[in-house]
C-alpha distance (Angstrom), angle and dihedral (degrees) to the residues before:
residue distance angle dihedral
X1 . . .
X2 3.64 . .
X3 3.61 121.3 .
X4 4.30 126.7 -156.5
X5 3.40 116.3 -114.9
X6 3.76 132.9 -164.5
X7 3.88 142.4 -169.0
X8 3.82 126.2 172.9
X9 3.50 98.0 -69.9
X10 3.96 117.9 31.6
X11 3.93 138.0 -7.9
X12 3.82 126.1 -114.8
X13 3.58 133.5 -171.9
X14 4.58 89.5 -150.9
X15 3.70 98.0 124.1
X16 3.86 87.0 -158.4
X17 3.94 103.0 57.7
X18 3.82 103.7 93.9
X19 4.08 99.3 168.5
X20 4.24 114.2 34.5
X21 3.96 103.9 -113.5
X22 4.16 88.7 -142.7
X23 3.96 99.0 50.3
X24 3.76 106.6 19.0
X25 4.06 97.1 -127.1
X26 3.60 126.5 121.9
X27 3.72 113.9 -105.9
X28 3.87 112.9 -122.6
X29 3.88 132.1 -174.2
X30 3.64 127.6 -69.5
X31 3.97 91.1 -151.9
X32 3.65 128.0 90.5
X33 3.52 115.8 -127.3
X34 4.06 123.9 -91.0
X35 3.79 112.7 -75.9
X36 3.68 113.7 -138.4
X37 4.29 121.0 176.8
X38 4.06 80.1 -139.6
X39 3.30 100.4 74.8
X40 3.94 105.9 -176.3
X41 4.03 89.4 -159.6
X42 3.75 105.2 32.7
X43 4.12 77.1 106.4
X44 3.59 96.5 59.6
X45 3.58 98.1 48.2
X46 3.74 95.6 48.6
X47 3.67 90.3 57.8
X48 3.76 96.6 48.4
X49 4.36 89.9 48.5
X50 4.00 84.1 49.7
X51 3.71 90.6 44.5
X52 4.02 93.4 46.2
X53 3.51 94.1 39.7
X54 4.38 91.3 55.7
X55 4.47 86.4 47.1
X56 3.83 84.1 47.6
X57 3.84 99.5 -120.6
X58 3.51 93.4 134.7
């Protein structure tokens, strides 16, 4: 399967272009990542809101 990538400036479907020859960024993913209803770290980042929230960062 062929994924869409994108830097800065256009989008390409080239599997083997890591850095855009025009711009000089990487090219990254247009697609969000899988959503799953088990989320292995929804633990984690309750405890870091809760903790932020009681130093006042948020």
């Amino acid at each position: 399967m062929r994924l869409l990538k994108q830097c800065e400036c256009r989008y390409t479907m080239n599997q083997s272009l890591e850095i855009c020859d025009l711009c000089k960024k990487p090219f990254k993913t247009v697609y969000p990542p899988k959503f799953s209803l088990h989320d292995k770290y929804a633990h984690y980042r309750r405890r870091m809101k809760k903790e932020a929230e009681t130093r006042g960062s948020l």
